[in-house]
LODRENLO-668535 format. One record per atom (N, C-alpha, C): x, y, z; residue in one letter. Coordinates in pm, whole numbers, padded with zeros to 5 digits, always signed. Each point is the difference from the previous one (the first is absolute). Example, Ala and Ser with C-alpha at 12.3 -4.5 7.8 and 13.67 -1.06 7.14 Angstrom:
<pts>
+01319-00569+00780A -00089+00119+00000A +00090+00120+00000A -00035+00105-00072S +00082+00119+00006S -00077+00109+00073S 
</pts>
This chain:
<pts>
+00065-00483-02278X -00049-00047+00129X -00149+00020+00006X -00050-00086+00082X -00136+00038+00043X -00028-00024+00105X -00180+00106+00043X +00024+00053+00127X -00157-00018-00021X -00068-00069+00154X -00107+00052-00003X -00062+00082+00161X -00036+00107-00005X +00073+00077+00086X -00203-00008+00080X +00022-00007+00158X -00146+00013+00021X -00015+00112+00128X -00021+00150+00027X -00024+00053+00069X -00073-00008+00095X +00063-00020+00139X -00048-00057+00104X -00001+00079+00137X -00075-00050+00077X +00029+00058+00127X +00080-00034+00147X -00005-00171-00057X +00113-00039+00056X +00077-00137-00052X +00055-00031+00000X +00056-00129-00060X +00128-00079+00054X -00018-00139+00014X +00148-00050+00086X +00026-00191-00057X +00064-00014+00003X +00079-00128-00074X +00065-00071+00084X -00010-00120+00005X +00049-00113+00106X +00064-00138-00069X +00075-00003+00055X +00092-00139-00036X +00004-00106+00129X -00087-00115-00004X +00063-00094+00074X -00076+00053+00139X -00095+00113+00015X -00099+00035+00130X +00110+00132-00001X +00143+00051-00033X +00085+00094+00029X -00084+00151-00057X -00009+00095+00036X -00023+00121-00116X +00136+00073-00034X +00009-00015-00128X +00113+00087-00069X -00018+00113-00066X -00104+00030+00007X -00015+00176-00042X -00207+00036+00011X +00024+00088+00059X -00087+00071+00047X -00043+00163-00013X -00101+00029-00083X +00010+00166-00035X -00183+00014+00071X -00025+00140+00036X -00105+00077-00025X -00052+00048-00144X -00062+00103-00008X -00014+00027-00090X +00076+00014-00117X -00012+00012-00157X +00063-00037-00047X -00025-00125-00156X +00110-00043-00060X +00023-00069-00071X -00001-00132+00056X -00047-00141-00056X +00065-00128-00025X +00048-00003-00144X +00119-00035-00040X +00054-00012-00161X +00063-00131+00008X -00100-00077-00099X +00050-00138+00030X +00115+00012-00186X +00055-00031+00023X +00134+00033-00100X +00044-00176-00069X +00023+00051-00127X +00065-00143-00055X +00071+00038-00150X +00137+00012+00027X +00077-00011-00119X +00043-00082-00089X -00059+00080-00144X -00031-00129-00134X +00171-00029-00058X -00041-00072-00075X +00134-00029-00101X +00072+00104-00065X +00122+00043+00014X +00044+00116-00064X +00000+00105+00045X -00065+00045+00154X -00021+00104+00079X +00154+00003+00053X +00018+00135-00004X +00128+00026+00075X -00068+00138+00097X +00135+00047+00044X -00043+00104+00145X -00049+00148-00096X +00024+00032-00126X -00115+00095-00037X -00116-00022+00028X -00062-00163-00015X -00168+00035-00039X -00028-00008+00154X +00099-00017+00124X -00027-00027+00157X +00023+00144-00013X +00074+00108-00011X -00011+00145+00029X -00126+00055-00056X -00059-00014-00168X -00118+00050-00061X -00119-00038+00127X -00004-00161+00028X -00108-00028+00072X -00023+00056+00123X +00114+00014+00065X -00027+00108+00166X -00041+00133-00027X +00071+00092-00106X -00031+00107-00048X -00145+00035-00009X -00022-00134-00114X -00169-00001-00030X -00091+00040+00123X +00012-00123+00057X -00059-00004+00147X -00002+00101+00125X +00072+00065+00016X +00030+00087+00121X -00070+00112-00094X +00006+00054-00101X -00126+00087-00066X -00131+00007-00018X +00017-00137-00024X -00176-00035-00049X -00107+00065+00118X -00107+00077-00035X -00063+00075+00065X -00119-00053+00020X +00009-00098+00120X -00144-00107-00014X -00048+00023+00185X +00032+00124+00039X -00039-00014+00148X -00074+00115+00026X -00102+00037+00053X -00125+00095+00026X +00105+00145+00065X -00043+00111-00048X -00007+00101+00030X -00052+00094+00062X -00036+00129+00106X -00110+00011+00029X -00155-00012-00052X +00002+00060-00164X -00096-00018-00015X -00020-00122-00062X +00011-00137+00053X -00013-00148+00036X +00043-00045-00199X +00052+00070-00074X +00057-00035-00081X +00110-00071-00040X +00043-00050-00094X +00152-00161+00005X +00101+00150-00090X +00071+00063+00078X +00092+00082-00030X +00132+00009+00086X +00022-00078+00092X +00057-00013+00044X +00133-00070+00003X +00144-00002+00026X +00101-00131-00081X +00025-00028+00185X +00067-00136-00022X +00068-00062+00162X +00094+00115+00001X +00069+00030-00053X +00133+00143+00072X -00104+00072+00044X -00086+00138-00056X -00105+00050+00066X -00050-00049+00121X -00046-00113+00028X -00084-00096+00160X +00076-00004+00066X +00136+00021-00017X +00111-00122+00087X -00055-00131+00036X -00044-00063-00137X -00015-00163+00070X +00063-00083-00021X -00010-00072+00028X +00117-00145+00007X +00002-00096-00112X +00059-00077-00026X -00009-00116-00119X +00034-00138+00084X -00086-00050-00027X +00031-00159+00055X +00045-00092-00142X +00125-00045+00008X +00051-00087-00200X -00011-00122+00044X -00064-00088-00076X +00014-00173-00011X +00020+00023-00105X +00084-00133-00030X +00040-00031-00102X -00101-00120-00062X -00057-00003-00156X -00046-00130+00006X +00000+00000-00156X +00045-00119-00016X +00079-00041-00169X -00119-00036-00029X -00165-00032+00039X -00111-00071-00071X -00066+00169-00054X +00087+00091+00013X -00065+00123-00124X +00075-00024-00099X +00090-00090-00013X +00028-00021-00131X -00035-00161-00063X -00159-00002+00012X -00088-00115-00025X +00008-00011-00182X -00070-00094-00025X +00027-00025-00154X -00090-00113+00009X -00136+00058-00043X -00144-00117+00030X -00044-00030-00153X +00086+00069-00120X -00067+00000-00098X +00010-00208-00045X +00041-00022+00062X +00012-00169-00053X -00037-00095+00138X -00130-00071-00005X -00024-00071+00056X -00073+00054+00151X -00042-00090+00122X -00020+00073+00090X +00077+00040+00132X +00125-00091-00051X +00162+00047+00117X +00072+00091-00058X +00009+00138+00061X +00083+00057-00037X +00138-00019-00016X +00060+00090-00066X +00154-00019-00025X +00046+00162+00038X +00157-00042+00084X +00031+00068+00057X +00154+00083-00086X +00003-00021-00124X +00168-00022-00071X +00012+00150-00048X -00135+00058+00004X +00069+00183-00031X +00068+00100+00116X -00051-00124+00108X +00048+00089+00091X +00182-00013+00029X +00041+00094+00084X +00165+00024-00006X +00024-00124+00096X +00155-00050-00022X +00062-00146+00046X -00020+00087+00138X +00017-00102+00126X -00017+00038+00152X +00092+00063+00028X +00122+00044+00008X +00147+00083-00009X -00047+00138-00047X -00047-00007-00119X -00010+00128-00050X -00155+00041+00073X -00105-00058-00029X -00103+00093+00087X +00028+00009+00157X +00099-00030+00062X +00018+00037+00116X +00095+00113+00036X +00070-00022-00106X +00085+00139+00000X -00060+00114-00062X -00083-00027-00065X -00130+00133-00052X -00073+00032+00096X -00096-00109+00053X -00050+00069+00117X +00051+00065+00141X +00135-00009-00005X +00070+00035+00099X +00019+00172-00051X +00018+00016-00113X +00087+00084-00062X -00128+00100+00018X -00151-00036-00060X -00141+00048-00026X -00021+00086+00107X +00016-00103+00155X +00037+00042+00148X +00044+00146+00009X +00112-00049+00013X +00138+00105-00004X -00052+00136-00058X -00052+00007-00096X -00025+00063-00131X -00145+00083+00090X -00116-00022+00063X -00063+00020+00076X +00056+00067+00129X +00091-00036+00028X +00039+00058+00171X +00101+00134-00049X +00052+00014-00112X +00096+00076-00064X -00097+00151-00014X -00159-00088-00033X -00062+00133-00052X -00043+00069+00151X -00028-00036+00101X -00046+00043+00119X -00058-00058+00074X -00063-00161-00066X -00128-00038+00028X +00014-00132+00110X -00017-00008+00111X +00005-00137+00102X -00012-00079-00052X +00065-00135-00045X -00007-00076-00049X -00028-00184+00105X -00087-00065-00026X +00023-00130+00073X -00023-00102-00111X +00029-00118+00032X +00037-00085-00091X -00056-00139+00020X -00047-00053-00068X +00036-00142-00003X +00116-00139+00060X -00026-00116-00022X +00129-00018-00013X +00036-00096-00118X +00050+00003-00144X +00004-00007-00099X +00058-00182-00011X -00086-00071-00074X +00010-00116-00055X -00110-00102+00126X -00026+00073+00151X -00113-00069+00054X -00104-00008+00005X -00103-00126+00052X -00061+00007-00012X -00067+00131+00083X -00131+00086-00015X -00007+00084+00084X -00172+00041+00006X -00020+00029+00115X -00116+00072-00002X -00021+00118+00021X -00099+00045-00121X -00050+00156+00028X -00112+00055+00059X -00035+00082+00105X -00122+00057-00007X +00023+00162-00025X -00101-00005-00046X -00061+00162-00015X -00087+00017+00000X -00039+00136-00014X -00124+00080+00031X +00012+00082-00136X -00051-00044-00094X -00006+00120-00144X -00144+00099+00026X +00078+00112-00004X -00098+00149+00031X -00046+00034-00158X -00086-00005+00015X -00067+00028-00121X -00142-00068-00082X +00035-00099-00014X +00146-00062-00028X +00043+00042-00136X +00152+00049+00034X +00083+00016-00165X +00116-00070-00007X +00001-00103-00157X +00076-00074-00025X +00080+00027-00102X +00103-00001-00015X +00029+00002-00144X +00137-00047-00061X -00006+00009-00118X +00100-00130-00021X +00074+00074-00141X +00138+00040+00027X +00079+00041-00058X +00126-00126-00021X +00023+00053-00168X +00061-00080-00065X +00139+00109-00127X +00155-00043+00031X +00084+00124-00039X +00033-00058-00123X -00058-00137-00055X -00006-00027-00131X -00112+00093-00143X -00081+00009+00103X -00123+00079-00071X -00052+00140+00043X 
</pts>
């Protein structure tokens, strides 16, 4: 799976003018499961994430993990992280997982997040959708459970 995860201060997602998930501080993890991903590399990837120590401390240092903050995760789902630009200038979309299976991954990814402690809001998976955020930092980063 891959994840590119952007620490924020606030972030919220809309379908159609609707908002379907809304966090404070916190995570956006825009999520997209490749070919061959099953619900290990969706458990490795939440694991990853809810550790990763990318949020200021008192002494304004990135030591911090989301369990530590209690912050939130906002998940979209979006199959264009599994882009494939090496041919031509339209990408191709074919590493990424059939629509069945990355929806039941990112559901599972979810799940897998709210299991560990962490508020979870969501997307809504296969629409079109809009995001805003506010990246604090700004820190981006882009984890991958192939590599």
């Amino acid at each position: 799976m891959r994840a590119l995860i952007q620490r924020v201060s606030r972030a919220r997602v809309t379908v159609a003018g609707r908002t379907t998930g809304e966090i404070g501080a916190g995570l956006l993890i825009l999520v997209c499961a490749m070919q061959g991903d099953s619900e290990a590399e969706a458990d490795r990837l939440a694991q990853k994430i809810v550790k990763l120590r990318i949020f200021k401390d008192a002494a304004d240092k990135m030591n911090l993990s989301l369990v530590d903050t209690g912050g939130a995760a906002l998940v979209v789902s979006q199959f264009t992280l599994g882009a494939d630009t090496s041919r031509g200038n339209r990408p191709g979309f074919s590493a990424a997982a059939a629509p069945e299976t990355g929806e039941r991954l990112y559901h599972h990814f979810s799940d897998r997040l709210r299991a560990m402690g962490i508020s979870v809001a969501n997307g809504e998976f296969g629409a079109d959708m809009d995001v805003e955020l506010v990246n604090q930092g700004p820190v981006t980063i882009w984890l991958d459970t192939a590599g």
